[in-house]
Every structure is written in C-alpha cells, then in structure tokens.
C-alpha positions in Angstrom: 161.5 44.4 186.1 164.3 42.0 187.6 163.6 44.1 190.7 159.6 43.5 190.8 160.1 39.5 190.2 162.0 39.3 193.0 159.8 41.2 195.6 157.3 38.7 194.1 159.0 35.6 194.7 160.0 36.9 198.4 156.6 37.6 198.9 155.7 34.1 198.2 158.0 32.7 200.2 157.5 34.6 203.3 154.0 33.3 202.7 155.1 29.5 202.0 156.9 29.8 205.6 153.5 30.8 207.2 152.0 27.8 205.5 154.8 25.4 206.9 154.9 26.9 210.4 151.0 26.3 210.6 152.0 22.2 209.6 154.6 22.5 211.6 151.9 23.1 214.8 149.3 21.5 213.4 151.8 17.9 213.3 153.2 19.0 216.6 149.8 19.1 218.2 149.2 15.5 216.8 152.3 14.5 217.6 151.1 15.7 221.5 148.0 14.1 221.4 149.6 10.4 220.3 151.5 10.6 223.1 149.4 11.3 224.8 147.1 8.6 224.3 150.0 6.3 223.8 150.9 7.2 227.9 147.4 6.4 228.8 147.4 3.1 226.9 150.9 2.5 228.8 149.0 3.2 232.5 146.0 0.9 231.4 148.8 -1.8 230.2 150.9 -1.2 233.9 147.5 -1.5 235.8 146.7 -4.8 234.0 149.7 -6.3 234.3 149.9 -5.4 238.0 146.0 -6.9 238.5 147.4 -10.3 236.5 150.7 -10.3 238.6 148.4 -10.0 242.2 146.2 -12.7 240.4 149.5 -15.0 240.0 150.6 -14.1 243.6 147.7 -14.9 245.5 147.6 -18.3 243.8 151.1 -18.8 244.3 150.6 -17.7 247.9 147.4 -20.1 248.2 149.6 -22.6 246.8 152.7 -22.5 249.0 150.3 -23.4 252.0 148.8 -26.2 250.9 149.5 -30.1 249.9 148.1 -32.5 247.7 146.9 -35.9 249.0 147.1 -38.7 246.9 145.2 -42.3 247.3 142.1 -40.4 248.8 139.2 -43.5 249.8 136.5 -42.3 247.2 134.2 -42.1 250.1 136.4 -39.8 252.2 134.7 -36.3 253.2 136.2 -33.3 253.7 135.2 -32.9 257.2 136.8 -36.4 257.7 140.1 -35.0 255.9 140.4 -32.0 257.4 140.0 -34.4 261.0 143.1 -36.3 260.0 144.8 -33.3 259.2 143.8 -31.2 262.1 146.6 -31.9 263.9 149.2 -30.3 261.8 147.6 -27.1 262.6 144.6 -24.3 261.0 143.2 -25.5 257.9 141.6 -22.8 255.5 139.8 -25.6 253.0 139.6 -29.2 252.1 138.9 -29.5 248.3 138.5 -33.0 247.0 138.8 -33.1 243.3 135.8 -34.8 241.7 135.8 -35.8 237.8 134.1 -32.8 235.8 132.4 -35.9 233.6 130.9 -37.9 235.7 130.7 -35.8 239.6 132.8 -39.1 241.0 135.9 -38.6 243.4 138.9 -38.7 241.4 140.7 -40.3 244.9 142.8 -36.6 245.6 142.7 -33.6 247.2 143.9 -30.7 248.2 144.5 -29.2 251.9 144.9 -25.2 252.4 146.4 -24.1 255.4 146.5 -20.8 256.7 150.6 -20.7 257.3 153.2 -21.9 255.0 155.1 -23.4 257.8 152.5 -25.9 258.9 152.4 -27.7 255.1 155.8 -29.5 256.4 154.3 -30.7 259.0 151.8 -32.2 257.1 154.4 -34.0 255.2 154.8 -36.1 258.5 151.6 -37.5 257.5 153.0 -38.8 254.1 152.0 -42.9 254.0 149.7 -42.7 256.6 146.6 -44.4 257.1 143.3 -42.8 256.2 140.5 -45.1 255.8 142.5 -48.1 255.6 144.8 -46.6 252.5 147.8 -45.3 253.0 148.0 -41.6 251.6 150.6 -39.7 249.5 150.7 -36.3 251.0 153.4 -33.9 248.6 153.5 -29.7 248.7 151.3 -28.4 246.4 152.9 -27.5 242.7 151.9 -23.9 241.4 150.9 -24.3 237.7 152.9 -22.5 235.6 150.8 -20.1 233.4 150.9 -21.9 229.9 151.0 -25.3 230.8 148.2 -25.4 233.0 144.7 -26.2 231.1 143.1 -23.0 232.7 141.8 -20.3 230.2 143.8 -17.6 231.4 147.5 -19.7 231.4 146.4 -20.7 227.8 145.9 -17.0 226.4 149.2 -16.1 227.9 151.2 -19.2 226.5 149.8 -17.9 222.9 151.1 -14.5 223.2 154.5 -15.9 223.9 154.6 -18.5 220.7 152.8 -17.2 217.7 153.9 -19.9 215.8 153.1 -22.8 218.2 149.2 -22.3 216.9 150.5 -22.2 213.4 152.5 -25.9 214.3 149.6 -27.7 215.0 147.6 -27.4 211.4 150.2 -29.5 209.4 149.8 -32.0 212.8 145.9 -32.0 212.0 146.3 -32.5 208.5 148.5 -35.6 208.6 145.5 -37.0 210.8 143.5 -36.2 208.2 145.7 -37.5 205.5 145.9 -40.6 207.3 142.0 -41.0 208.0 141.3 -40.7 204.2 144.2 -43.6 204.1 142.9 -45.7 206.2 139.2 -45.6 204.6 141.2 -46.9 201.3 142.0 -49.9 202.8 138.3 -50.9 204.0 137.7 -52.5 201.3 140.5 -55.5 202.1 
C-alpha cells in the first residue's frame, strides 16, 4: 500500500509541475507584453521630449537674434522701426508689444534679425534718438520655461515642484482669514 501512495503522490506532482510551467509561460508572456508596451511608452516619451526640446531651441535661436527696444514713441510703426534699424543689417520682424487689455502700445518692442551677429550691432544704437526719445536697445532675454507666464513654461514648472501648488492654499487662506477680519471691524 506504502508503494501505491507514493506512485499517487508522484503522479500529482508531476502534474502540479505542468500546472506551474503553464504560469510560468503564461507570466512570462505578460511579463513580454509590459515591456513591451512600457518600450513604446518610452519612444512616445523620447519623441516628445525631442519635439519640446526643438520647441525650446527655435525660441532660443529666435531669441539670440533679436533685441528689445525700450522707450518706443507710442505712435512708432513697425515699418518706421525697422527703418531706424535697417542699417544694422536684415531684419526678419518688428513686433511692438501692445497691452492685451486695452490694444494700446505698451512703448517696447522687439526686433528679429536674421543673424546673431548683427544684434551687436544693433546695440550701437542703444540711447539713440527715435522720434525725439532716446531708446534703450538690450539683447533679447530667452524666458526660462517656468518663470515665463506662457502656458506651456507653467505646466512644466508644476511637474518640477509638486508641492509649490500645495504652498499657495495656506497663502489664500490667510487672505481669507484676514478678509473675514477686516469685515469685523466695519462696524467702528
């Protein structure tokens, strides 16, 4: 009898092992298939980045070739900037920043040349006179993703500091604290 209990209990291992081997493969095959969609995840991820790093180039490049005018006349056009600055060589675009309010010239603007060489020789012009006002004339800064107000710097800024969203709620609630304080005291 000894001898038929253990062909028994062989039997059911030798059949436990075929059970294991088949969740073995079948884990294995999972296993394959995250990874699989874990490398394509990683290729979307690579493509993105490099689309957001050309993004950040261009504008960098854009940038690098163009100055900011200060103490613009309000009346100035961009035909009549690009005139004055004509002579420091090809111009690519005038833009005159205008208040998103109220549509009036906020008394700057930007020149774009098309070479980085010919924005230091536009710095010659610094203190000039255009339109009886003597203009600053500086490189042009790149904003740096995060501090700028655009959408896109502002998403990226986030990622970085979870917790600098967090820090502005106690912020808003001492406002709020102090509002409520302030309406105790109409009375007096």
């Amino acid at each position: 009898e000894a001898e038929k209990l253990h062909d028994e209990t062989q039997d059911h291992a030798e059949g436990g092992e075929g059970n294991d081997e088949e969740e073995i493969a079948a884990m294995k095959r999972r296993v394959a298939e995250m990874e699989e969609e874990a490398a394509k995840l990683r290729e979307m991820q690579a493509s993105l980045d490099q689309q957001q790093s050309d993004l950040n180039e261009s504008k960098e490049d854009v940038d690098s070739r163009s100055i900011f005018v200060g103490n613009v006349d309000y009346s100035a056009s961009p035909e009549e900037i690009q005139a004055h600055f004509q002579s420091c060589g090809s111009i690519n675009r005038v833009t005159i920043l205008l208040d998103k309010f109220t549509g009036t010239p906020k008394g700057y603007a930007y020149v774009e040349f098309t070479e980085p060489s010919l924005v230091a020789q536009a710095l010659v012009l610094n203190e000039s006179v255009f339109k009886g006002r003597n203009i600053k004339v500086t490189p042009k800064r790149t904003n740096i993703p995060g501090m700028s107000r655009g959408g896109r710097g502002r998403g990226r800024g986030g990622r970085g500091f979870p917790g600098g969203r967090g820090g502005f709620a106690p912020r808003g609630g001492y406002r709020g604290g102090y509002r409520g304080r302030g309406r105790g005291y109409t009375p007096y």
